[in-house]
PyMOL Python script that loads the backbone (N, CA, C, O; Angstrom):
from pymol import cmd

cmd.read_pdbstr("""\
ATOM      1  N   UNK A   1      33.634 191.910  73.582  1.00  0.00           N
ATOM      2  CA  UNK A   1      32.300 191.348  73.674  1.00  0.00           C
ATOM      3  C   UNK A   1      31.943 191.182  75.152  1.00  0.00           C
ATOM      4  O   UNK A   1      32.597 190.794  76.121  1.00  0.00           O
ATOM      5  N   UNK A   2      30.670 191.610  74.995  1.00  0.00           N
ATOM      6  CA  UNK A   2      30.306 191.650  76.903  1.00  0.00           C
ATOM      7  C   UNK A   2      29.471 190.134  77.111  1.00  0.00           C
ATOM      8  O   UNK A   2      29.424 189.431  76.101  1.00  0.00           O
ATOM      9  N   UNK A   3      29.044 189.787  77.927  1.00  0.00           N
ATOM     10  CA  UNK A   3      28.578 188.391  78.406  1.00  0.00           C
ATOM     11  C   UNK A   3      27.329 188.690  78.405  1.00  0.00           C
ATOM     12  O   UNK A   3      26.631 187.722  78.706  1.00  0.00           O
ATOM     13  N   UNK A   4      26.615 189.881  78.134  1.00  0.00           N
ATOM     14  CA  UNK A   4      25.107 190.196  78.233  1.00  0.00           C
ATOM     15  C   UNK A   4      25.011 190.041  76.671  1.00  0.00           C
ATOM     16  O   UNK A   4      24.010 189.587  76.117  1.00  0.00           O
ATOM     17  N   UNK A   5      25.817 190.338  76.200  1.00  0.00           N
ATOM     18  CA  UNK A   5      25.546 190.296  74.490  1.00  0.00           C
ATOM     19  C   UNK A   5      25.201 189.065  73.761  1.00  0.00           C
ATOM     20  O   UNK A   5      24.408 188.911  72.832  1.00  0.00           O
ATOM     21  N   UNK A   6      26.011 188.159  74.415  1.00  0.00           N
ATOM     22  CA  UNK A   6      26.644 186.896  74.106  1.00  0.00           C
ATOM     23  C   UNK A   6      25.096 186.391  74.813  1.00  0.00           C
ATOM     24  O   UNK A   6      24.323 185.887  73.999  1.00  0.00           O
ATOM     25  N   UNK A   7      24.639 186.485  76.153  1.00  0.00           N
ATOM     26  CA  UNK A   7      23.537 186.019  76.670  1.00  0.00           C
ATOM     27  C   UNK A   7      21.728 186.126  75.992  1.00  0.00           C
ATOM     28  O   UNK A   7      20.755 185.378  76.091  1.00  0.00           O
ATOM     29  N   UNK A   8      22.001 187.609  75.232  1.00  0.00           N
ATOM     30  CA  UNK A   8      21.114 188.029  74.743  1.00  0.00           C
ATOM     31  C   UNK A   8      21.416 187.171  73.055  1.00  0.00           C
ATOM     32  O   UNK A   8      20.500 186.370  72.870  1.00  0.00           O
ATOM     33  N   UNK A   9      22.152 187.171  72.201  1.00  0.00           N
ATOM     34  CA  UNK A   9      21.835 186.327  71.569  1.00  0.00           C
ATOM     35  C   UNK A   9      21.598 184.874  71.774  1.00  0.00           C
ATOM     36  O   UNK A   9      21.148 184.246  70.816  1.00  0.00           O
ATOM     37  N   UNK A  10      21.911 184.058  73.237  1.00  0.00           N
ATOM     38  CA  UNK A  10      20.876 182.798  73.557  1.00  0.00           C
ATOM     39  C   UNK A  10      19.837 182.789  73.141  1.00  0.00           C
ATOM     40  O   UNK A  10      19.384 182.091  72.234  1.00  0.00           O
ATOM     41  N   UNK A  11      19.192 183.804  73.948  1.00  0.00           N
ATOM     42  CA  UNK A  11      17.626 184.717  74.359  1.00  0.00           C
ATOM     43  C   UNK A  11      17.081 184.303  72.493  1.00  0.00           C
ATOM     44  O   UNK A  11      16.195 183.543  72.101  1.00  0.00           O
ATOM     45  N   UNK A  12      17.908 185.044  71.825  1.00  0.00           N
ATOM     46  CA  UNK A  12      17.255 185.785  70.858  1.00  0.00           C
ATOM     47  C   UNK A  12      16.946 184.382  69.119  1.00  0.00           C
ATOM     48  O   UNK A  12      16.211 184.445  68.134  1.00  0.00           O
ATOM     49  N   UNK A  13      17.959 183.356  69.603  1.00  0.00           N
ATOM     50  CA  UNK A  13      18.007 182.186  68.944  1.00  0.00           C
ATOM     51  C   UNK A  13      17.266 181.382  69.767  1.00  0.00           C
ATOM     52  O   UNK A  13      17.217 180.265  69.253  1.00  0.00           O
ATOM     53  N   UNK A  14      16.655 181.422  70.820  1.00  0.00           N
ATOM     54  CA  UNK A  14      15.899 180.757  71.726  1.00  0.00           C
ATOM     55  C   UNK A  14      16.982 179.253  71.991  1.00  0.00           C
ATOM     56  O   UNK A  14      16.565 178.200  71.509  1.00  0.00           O
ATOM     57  N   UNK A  15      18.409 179.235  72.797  1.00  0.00           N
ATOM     58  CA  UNK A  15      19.096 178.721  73.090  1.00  0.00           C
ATOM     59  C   UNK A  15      18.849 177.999  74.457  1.00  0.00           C
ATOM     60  O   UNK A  15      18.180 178.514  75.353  1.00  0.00           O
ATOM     61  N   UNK A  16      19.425 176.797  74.547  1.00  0.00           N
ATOM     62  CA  UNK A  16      19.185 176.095  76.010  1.00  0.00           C
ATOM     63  C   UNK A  16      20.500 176.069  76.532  1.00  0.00           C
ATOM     64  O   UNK A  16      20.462 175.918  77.753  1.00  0.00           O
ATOM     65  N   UNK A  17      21.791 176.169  76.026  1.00  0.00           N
ATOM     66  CA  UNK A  17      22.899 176.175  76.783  1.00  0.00           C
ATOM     67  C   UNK A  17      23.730 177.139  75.967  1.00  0.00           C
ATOM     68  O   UNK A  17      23.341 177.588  74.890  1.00  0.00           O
ATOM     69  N   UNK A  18      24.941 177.451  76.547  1.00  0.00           N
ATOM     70  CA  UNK A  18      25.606 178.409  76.362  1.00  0.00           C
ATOM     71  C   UNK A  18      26.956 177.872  76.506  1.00  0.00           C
ATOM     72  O   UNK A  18      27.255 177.768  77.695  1.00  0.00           O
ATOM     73  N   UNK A  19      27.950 177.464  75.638  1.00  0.00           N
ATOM     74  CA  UNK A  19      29.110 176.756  76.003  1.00  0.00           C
ATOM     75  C   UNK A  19      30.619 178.177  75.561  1.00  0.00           C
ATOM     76  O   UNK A  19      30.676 179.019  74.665  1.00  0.00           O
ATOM     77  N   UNK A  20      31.615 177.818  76.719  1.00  0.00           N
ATOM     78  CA  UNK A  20      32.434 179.257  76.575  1.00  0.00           C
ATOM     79  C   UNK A  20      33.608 178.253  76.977  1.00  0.00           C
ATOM     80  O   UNK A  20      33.818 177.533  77.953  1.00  0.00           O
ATOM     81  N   UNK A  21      34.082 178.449  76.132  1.00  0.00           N
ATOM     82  CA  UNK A  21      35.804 177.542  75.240  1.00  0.00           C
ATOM     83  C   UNK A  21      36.645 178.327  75.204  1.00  0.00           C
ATOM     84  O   UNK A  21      36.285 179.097  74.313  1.00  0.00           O
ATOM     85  N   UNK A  22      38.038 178.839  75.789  1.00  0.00           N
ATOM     86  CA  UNK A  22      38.939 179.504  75.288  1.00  0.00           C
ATOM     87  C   UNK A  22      39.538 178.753  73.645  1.00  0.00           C
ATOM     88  O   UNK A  22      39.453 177.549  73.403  1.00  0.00           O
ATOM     89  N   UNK A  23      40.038 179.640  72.823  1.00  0.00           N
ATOM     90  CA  UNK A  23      40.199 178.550  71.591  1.00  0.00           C
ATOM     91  C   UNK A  23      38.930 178.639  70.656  1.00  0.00           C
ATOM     92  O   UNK A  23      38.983 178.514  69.432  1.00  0.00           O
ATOM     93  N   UNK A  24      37.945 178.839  71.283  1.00  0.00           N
ATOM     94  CA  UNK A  24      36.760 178.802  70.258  1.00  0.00           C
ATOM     95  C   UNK A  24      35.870 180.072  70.703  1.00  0.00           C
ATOM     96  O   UNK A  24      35.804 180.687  71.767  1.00  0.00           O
ATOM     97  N   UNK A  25      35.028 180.257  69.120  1.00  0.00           N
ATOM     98  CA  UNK A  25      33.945 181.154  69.537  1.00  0.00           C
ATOM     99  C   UNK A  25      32.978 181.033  70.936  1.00  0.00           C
ATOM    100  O   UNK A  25      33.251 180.206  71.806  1.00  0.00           O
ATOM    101  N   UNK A  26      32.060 181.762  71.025  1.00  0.00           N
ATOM    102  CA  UNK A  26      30.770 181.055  72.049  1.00  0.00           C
ATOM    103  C   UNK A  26      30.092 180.061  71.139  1.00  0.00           C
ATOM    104  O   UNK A  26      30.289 180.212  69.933  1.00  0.00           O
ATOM    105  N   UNK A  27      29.411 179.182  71.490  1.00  0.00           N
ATOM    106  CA  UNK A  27      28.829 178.201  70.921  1.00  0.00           C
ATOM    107  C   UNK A  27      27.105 177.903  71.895  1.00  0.00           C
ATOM    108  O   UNK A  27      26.936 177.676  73.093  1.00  0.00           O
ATOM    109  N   UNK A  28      26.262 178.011  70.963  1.00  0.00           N
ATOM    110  CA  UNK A  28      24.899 178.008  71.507  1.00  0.00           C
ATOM    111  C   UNK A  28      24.106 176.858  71.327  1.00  0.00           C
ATOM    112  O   UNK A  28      23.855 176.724  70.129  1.00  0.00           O
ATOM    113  N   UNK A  29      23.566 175.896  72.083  1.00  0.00           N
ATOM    114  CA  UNK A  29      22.773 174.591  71.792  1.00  0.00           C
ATOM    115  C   UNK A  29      21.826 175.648  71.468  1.00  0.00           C
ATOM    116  O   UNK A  29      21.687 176.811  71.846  1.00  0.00           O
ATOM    117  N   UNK A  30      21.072 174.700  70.456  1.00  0.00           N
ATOM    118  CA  UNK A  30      19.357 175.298  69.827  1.00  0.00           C
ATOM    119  C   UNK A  30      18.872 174.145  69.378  1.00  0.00           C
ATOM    120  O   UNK A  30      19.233 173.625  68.322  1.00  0.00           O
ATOM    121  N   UNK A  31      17.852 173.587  70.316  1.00  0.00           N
ATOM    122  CA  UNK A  31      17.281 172.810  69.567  1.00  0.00           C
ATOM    123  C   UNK A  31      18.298 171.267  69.524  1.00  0.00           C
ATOM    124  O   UNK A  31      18.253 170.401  68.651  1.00  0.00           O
ATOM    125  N   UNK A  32      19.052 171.288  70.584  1.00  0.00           N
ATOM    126  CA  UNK A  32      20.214 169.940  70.608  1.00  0.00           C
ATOM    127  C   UNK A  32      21.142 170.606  69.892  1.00  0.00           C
ATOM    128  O   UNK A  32      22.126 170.940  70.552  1.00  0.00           O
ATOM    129  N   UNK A  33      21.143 170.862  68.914  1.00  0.00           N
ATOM    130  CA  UNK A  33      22.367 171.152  68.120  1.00  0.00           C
ATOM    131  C   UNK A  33      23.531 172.505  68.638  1.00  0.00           C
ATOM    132  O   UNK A  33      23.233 173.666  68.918  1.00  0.00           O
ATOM    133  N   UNK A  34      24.616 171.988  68.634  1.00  0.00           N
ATOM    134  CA  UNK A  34      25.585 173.322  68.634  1.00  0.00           C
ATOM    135  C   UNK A  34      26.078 173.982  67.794  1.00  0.00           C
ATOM    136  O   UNK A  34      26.977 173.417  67.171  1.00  0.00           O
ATOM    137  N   UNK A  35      25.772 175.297  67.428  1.00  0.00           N
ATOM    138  CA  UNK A  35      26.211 176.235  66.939  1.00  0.00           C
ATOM    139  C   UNK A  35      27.314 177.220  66.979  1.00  0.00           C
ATOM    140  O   UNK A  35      27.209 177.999  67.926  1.00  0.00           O
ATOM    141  N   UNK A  36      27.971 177.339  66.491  1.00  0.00           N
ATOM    142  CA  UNK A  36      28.894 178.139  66.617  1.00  0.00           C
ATOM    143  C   UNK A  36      28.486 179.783  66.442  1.00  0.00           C
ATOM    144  O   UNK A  36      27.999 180.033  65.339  1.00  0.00           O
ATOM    145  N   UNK A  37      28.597 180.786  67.249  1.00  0.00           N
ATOM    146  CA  UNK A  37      28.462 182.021  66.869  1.00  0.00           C
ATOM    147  C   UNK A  37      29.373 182.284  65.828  1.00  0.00           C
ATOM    148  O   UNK A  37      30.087 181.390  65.372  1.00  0.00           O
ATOM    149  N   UNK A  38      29.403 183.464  65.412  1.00  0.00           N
ATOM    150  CA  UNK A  38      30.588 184.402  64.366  1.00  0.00           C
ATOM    151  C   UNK A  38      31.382 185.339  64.903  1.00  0.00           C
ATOM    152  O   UNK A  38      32.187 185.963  64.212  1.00  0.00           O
ATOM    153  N   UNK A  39      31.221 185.549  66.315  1.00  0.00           N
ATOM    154  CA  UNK A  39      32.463 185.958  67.082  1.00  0.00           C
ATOM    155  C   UNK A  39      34.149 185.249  67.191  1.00  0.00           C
ATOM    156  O   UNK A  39      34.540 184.099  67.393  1.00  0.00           O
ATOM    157  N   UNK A  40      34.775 186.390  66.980  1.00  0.00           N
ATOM    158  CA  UNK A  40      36.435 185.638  66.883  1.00  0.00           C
ATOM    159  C   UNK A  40      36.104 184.608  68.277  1.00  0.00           C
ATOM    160  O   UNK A  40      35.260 184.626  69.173  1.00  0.00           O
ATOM    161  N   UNK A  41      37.465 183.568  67.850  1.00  0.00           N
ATOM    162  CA  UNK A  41      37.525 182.879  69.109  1.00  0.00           C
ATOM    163  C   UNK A  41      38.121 183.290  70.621  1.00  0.00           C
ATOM    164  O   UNK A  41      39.068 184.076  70.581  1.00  0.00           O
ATOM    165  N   UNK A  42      37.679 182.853  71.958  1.00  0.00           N
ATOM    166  CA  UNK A  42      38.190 183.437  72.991  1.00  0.00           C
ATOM    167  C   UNK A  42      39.288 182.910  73.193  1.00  0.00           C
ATOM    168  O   UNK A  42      39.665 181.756  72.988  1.00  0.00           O
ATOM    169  N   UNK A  43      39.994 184.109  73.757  1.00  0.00           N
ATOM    170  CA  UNK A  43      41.824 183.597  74.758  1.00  0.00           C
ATOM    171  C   UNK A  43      41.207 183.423  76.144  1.00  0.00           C
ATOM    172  O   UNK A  43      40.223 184.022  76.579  1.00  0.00           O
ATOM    173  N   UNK A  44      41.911 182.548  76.736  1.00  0.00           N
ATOM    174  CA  UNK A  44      41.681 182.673  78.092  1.00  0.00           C
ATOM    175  C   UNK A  44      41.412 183.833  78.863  1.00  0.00           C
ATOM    176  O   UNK A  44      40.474 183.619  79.630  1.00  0.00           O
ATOM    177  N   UNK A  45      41.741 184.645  78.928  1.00  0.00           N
ATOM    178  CA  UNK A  45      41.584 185.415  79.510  1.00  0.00           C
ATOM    179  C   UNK A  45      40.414 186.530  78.863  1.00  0.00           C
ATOM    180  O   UNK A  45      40.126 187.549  79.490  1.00  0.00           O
ATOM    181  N   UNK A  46      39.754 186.180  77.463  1.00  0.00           N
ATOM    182  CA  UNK A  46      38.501 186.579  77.472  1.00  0.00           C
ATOM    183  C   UNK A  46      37.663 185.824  77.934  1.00  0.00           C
ATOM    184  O   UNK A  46      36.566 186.381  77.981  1.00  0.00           O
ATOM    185  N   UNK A  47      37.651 184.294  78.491  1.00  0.00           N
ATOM    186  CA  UNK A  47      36.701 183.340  79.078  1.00  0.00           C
ATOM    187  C   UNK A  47      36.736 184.461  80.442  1.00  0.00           C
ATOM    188  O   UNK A  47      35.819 185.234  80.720  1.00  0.00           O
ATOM    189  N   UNK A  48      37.975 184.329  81.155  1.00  0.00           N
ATOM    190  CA  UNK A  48      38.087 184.619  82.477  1.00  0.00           C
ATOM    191  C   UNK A  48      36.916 186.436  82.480  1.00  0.00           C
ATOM    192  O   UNK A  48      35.968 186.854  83.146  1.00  0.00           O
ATOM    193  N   UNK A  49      37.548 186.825  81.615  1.00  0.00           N
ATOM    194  CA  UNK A  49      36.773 188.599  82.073  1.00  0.00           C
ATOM    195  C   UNK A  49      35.142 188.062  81.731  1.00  0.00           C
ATOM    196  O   UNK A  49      34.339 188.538  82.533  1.00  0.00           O
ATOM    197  N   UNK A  50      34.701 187.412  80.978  1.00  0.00           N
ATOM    198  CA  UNK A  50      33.108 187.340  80.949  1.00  0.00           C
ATOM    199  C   UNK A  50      32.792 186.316  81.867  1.00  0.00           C
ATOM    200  O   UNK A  50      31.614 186.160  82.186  1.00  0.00           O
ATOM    201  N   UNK A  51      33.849 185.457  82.427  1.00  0.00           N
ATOM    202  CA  UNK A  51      32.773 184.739  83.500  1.00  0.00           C
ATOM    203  C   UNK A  51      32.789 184.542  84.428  1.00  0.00           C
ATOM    204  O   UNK A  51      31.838 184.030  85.020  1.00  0.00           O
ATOM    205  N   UNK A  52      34.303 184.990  85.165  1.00  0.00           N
ATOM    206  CA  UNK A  52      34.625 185.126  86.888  1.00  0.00           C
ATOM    207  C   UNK A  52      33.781 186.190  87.899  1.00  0.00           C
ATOM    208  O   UNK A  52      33.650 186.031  89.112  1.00  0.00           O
ATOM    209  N   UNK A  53      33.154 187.496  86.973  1.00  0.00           N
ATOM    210  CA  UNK A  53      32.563 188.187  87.794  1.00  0.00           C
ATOM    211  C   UNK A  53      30.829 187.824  88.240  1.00  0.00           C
ATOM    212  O   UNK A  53      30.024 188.562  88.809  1.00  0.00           O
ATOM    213  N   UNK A  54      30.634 186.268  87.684  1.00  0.00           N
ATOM    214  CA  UNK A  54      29.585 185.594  87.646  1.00  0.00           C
ATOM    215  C   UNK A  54      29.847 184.736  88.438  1.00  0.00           C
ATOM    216  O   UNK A  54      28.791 184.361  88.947  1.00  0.00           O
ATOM    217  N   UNK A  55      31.272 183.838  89.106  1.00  0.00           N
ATOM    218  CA  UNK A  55      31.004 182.758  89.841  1.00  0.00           C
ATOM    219  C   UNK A  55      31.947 183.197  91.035  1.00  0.00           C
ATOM    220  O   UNK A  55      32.859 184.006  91.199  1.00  0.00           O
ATOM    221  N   UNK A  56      31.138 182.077  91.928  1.00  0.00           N
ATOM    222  CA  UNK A  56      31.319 182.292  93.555  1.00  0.00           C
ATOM    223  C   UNK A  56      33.206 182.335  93.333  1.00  0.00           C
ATOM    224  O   UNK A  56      33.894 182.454  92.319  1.00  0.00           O
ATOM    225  N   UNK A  57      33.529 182.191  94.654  1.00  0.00           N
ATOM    226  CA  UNK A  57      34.983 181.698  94.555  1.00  0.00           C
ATOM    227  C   UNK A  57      35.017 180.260  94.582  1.00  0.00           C
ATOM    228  O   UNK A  57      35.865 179.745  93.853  1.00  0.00           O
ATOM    229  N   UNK A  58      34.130 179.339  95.404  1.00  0.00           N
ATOM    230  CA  UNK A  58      33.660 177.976  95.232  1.00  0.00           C
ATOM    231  C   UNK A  58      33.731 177.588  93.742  1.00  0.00           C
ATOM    232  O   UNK A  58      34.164 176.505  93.348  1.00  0.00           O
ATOM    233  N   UNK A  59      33.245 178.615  92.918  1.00  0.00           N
ATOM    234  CA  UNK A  59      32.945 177.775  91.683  1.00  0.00           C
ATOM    235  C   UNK A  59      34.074 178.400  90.874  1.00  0.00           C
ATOM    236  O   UNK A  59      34.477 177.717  89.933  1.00  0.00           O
ATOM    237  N   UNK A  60      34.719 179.716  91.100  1.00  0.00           N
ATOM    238  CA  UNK A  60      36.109 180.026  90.219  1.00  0.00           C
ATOM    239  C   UNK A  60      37.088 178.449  91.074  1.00  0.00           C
ATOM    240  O   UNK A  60      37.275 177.471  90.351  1.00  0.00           O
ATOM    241  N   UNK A  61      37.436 178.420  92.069  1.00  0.00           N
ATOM    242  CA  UNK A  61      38.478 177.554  92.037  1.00  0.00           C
ATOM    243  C   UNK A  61      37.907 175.637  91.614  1.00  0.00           C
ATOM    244  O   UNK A  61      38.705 174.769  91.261  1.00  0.00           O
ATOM    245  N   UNK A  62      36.991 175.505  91.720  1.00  0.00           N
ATOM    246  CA  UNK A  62      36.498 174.423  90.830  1.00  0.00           C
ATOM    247  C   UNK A  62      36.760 174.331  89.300  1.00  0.00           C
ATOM    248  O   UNK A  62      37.027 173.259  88.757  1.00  0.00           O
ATOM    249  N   UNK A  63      36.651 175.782  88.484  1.00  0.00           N
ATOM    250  CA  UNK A  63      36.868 175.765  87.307  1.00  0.00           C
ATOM    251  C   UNK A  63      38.684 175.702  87.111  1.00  0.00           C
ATOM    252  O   UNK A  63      39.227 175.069  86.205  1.00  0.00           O
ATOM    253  N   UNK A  64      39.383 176.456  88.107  1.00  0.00           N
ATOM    254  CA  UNK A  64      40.350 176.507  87.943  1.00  0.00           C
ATOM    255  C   UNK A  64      40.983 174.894  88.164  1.00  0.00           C
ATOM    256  O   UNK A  64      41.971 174.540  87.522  1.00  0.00           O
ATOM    257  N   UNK A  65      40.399 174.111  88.998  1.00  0.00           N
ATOM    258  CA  UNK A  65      40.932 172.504  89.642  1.00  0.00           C
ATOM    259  C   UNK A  65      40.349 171.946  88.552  1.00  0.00           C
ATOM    260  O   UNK A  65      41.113 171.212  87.925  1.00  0.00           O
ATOM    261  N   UNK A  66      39.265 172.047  88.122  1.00  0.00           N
ATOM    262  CA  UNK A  66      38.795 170.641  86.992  1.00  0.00           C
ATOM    263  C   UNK A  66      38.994 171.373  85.764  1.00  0.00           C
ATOM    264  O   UNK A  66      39.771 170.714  85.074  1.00  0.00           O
ATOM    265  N   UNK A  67      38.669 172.375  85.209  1.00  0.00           N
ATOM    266  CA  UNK A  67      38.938 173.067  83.896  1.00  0.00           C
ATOM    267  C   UNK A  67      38.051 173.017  83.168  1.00  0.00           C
ATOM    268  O   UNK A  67      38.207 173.093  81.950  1.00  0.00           O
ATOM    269  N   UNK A  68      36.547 172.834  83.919  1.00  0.00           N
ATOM    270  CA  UNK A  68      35.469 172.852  83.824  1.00  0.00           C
ATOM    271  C   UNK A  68      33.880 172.750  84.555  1.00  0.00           C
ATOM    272  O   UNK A  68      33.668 172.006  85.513  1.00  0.00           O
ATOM    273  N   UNK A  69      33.153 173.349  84.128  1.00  0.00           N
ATOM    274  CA  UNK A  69      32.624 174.403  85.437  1.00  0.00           C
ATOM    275  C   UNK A  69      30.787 173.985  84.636  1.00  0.00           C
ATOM    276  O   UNK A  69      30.964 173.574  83.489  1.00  0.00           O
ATOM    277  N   UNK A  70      29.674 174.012  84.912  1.00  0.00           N
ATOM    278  CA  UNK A  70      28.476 173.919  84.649  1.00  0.00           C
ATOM    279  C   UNK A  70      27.730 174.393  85.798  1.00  0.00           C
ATOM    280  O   UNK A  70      27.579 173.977  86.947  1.00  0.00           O
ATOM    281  N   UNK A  71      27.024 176.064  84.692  1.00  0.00           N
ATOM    282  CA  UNK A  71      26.358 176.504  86.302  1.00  0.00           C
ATOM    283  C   UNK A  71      25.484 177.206  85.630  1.00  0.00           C
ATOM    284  O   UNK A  71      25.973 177.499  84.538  1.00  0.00           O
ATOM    285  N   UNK A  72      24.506 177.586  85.748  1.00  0.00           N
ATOM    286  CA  UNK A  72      23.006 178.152  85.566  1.00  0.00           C
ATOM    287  C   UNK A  72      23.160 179.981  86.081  1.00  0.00           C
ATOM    288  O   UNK A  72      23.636 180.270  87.179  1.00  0.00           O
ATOM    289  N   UNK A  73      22.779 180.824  85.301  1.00  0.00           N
ATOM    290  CA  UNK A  73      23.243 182.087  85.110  1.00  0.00           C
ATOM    291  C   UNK A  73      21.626 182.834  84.747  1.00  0.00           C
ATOM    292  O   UNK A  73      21.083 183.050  83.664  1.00  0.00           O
ATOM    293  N   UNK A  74      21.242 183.058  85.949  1.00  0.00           N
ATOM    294  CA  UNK A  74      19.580 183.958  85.503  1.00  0.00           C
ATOM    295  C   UNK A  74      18.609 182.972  84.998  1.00  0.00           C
ATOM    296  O   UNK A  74      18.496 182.155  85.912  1.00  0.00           O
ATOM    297  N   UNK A  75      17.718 182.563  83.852  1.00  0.00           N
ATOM    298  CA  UNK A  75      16.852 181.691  82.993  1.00  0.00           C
ATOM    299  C   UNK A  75      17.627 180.796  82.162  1.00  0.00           C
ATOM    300  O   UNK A  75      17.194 179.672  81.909  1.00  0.00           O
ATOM    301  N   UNK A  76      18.652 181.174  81.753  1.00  0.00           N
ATOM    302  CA  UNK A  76      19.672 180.600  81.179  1.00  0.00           C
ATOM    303  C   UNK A  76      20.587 179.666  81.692  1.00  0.00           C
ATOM    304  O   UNK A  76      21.398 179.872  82.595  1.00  0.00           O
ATOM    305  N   UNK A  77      20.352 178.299  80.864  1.00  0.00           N
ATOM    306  CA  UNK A  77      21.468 177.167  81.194  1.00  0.00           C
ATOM    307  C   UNK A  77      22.758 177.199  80.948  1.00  0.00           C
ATOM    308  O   UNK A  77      23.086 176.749  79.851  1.00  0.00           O
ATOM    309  N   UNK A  78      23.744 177.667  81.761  1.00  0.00           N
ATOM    310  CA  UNK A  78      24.856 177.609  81.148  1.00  0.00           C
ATOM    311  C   UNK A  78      25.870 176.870  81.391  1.00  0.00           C
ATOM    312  O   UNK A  78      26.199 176.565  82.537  1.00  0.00           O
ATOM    313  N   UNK A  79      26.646 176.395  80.070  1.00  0.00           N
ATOM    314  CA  UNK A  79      27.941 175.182  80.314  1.00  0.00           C
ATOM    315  C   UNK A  79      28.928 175.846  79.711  1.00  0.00           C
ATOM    316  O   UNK A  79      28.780 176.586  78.739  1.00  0.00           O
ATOM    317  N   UNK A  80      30.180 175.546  80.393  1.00  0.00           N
ATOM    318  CA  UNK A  80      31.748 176.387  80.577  1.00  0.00           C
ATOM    319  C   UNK A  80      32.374 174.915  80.419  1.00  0.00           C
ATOM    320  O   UNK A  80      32.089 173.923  81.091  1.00  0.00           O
ATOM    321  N   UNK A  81      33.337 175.022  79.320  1.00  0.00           N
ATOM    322  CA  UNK A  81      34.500 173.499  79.253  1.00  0.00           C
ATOM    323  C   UNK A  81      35.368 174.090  78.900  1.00  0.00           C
ATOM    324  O   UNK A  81      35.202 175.181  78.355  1.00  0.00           O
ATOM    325  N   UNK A  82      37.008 173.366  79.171  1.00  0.00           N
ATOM    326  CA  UNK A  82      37.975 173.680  78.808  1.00  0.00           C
ATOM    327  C   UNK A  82      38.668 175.055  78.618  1.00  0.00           C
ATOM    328  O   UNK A  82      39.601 175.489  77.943  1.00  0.00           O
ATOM    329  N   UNK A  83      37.562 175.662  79.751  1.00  0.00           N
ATOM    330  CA  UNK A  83      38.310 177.180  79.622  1.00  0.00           C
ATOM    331  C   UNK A  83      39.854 177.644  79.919  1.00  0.00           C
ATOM    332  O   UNK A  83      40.370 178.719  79.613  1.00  0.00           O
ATOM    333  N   UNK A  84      40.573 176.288  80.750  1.00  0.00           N
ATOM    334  CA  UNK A  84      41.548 177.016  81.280  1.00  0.00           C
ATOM    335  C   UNK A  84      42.694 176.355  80.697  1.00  0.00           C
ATOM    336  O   UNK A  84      43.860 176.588  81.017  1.00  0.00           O
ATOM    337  N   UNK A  85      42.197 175.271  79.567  1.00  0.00           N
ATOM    338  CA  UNK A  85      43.796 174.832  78.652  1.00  0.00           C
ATOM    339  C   UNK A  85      44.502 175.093  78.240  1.00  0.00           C
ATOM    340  O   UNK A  85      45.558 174.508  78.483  1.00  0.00           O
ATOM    341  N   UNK A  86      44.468 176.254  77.227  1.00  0.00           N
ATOM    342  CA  UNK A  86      45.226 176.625  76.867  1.00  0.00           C
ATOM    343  C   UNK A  86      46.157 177.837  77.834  1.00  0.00           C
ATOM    344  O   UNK A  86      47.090 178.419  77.280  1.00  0.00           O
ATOM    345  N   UNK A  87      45.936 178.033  78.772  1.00  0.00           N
ATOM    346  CA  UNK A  87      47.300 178.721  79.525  1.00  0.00           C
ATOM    347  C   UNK A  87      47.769 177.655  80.286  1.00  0.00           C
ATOM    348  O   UNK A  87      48.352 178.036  81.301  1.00  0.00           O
ATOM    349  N   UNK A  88      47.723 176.666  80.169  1.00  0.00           N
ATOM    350  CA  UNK A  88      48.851 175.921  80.575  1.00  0.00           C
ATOM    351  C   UNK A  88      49.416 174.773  79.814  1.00  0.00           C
ATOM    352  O   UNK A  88      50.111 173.888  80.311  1.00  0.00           O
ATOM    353  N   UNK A  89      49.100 174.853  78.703  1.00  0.00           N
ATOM    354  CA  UNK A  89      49.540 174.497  77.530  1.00  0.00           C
ATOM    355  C   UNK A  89      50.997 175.190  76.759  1.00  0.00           C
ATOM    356  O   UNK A  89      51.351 174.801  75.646  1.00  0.00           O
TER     357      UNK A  89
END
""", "prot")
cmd.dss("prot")
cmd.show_as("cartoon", "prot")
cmd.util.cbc("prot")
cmd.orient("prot")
């Protein structure tokens, strides 16, 4: 799954945030509520390939120090949690 896909169904549910969980599907606020997509859930390292080629190094080693990251991506609000638990779990 590419991160434009995942972005374009925001778009297409008319979504305000975008939350990316290793452990879990993508998950889309609509309307307050979170949704879960029907995409399998991500491994770490599918968080990492859809969203490191999007943040500074400022904001990769922030995600990597707190293990959670909130950053705005084009028109789209986007929120990143707990992406990096489970590899060091």
């Amino acid at each position: 799954m590419l991160i434009e896909e995942i972005l374009e169904r925001v778009v297409e549910q008319k979504g305000s945030d975008l939350h990316i969980s290793a452990g879990l599907p993508p998950v889309i606020r609509v309307d307050g509520v979170l949704q879960r997509t029907d995409a399998p859930p991500l491994s770490p390292d599918d968080v990492e390939t859809l969203l490191f080629p999007m943040l500074s190094n400022e904001q990769r080693r922030k995600l990597e120090q707190d293990w959670e990251l909130d950053f705005s991506y084009g028109i789209i609000s986007t929120k990143i949690k707990g992406i990096m638990q489970q590899r060091f779990v």
